[in-house]
C-alpha positions as CSV (number, residue, x, y, z in Angstrom):
1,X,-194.0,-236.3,-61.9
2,X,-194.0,-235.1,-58.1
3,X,-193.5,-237.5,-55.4
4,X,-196.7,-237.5,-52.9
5,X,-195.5,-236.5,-49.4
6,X,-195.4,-240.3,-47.1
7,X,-197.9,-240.1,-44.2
8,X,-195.9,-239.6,-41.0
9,X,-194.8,-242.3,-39.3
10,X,-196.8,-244.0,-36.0
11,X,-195.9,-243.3,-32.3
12,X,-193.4,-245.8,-31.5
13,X,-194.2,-247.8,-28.8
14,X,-191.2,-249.7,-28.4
15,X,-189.6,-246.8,-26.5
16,X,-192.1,-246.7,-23.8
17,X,-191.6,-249.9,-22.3
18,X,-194.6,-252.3,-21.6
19,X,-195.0,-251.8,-18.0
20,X,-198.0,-252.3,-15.8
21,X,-199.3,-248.7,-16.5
22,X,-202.6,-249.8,-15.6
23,X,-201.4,-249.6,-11.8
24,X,-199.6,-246.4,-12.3
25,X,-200.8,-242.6,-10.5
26,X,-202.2,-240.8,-12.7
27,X,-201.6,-236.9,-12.4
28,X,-203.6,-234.3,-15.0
29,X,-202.2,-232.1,-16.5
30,X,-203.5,-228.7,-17.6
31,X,-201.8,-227.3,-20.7
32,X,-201.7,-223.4,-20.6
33,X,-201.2,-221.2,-24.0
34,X,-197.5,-220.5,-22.4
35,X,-196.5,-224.0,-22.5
36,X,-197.0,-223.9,-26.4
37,X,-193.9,-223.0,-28.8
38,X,-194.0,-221.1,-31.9
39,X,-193.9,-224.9,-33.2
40,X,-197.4,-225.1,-31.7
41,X,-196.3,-227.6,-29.5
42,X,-195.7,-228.3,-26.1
43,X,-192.7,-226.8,-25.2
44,X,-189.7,-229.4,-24.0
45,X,-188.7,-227.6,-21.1
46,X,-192.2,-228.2,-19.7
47,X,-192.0,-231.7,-19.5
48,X,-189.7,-231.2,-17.2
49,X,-191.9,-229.1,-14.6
50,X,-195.1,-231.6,-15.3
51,X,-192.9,-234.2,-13.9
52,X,-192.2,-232.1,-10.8
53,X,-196.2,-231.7,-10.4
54,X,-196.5,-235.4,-11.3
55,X,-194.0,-236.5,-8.3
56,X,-195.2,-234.2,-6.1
57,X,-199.0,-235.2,-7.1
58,X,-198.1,-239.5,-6.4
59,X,-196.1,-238.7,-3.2
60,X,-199.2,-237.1,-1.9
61,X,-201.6,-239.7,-3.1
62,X,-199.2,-242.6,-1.4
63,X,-198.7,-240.5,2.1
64,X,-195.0,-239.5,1.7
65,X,-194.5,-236.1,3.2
66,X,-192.3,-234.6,5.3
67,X,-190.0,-237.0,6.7
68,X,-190.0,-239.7,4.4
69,X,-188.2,-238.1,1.6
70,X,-186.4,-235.2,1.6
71,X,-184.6,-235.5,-2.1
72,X,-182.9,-233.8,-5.0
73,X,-183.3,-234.9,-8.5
74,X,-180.0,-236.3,-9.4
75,X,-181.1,-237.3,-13.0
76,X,-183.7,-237.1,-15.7
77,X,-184.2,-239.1,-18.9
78,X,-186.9,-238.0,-21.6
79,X,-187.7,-239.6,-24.6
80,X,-189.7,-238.1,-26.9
81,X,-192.2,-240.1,-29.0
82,X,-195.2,-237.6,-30.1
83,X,-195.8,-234.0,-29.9
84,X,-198.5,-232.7,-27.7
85,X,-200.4,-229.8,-28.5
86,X,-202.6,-227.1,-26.7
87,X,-206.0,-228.2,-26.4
88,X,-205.1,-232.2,-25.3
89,X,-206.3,-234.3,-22.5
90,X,-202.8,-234.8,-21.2
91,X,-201.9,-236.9,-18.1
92,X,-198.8,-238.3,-16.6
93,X,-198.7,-242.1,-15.3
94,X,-195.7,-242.7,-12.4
95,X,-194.6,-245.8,-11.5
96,X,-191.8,-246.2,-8.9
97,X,-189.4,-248.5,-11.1
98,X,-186.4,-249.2,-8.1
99,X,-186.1,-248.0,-4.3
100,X,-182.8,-248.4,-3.4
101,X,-180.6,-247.2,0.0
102,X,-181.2,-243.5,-0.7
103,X,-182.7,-243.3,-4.0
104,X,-185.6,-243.9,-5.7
105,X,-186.6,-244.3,-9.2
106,X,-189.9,-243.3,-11.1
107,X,-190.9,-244.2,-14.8
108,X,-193.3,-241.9,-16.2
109,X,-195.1,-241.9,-19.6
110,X,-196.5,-238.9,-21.2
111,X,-200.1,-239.4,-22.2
112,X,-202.5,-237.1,-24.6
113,X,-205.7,-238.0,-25.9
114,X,-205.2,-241.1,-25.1
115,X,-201.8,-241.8,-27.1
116,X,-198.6,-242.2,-25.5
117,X,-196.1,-239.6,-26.2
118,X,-193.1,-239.5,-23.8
119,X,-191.5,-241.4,-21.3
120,X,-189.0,-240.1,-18.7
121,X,-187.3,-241.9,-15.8
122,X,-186.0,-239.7,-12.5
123,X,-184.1,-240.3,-9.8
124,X,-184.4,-238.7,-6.5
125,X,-181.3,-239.7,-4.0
126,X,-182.7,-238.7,-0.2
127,X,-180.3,-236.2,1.5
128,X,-179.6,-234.4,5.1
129,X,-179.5,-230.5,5.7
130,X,-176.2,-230.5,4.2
131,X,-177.2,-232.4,0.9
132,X,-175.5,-235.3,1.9
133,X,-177.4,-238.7,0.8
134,X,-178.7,-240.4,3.2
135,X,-181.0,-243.9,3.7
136,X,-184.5,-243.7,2.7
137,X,-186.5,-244.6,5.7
138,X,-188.4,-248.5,5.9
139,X,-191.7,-246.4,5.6
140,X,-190.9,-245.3,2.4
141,X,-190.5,-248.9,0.7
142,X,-194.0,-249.5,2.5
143,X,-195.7,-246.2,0.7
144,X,-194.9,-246.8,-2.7
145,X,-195.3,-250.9,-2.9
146,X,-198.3,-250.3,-4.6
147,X,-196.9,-248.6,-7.3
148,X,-194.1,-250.8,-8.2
149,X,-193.2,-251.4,-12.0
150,X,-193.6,-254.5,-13.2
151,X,-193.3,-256.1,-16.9
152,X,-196.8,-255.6,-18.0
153,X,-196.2,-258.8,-20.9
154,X,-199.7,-259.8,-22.4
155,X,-200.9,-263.6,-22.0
156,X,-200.2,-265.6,-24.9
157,X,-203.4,-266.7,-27.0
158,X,-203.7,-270.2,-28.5
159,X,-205.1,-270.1,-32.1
């Protein structure tokens, strides 16, 4: 007798973390036939560049240009929870986690037909001409206020 194949296993959600996505900048994303792999999914490399479009896309939507924030990404976390394929509705939903003196940290989550599928955390450290960091400016803190993470922890419900 032949064991039946199990069904594959559910998204986790315990790897995106329950934030207040609700408040987050949403970016679209447009998935091209060269962002596919011969796995027929979205190459991992391409995360990657969305989240470039995706910061780029929020600090225009807040007013940060030009002087306000002239950084480098210093690091980037993915974590992969569910493939996306050609032929989604994909978008990207930033949330500036930390400002600190001269860095800033965003949270992003993946999002494809409605189901989350990645999450991935950046952080940009402001710098001078000669890449040396340097303090984010007051304004900054002001811009992105409105996109501060927050715990996002439902209300309890009485039976």
């Amino acid at each position: 007798m032949t064991a039946s194949p199990s069904p594959a296993p559910a998204p986790s959600a315990s790897r995106i973390p329950a934030l207040n996505w609700h408040a987050a900048h949403r970016t679209s994303i447009q998935l091209r036939f060269a962002d596919v792999d011969a796995m027929g999914h979205v190459n991992n490399a391409r995360y990657a560049e969305f989240l470039e479009v995706a910061r780029m896309d929020m600090s225009a939507a807040t007013g940060i240009q030009g002087d306000d924030d002239h950084s480098m990404l210093a690091r980037l976390e993915l974590d992969y929870v569910h493939e996306i394929r050609l032929g989604q509705t994909v978008f990207i939903e930033s949330l500036v986690e930390r400002v600190g003196r001269t860095s800033w940290t965003v949270a992003a989550r993946f999002v494809a037909d409605n189901v989350p599928c990645a999450f991935a955390r950046s952080v940009q450290v402001r710098v001078n001409a000669d890449h040396i960091p340097e303090p984010l400016p007051e304004r900054f803190h002001d811009l992105v206020r409105p996109l501060l993470a927050r715990l996002d922890v439902p209300l309890e419900t009485n039976p």
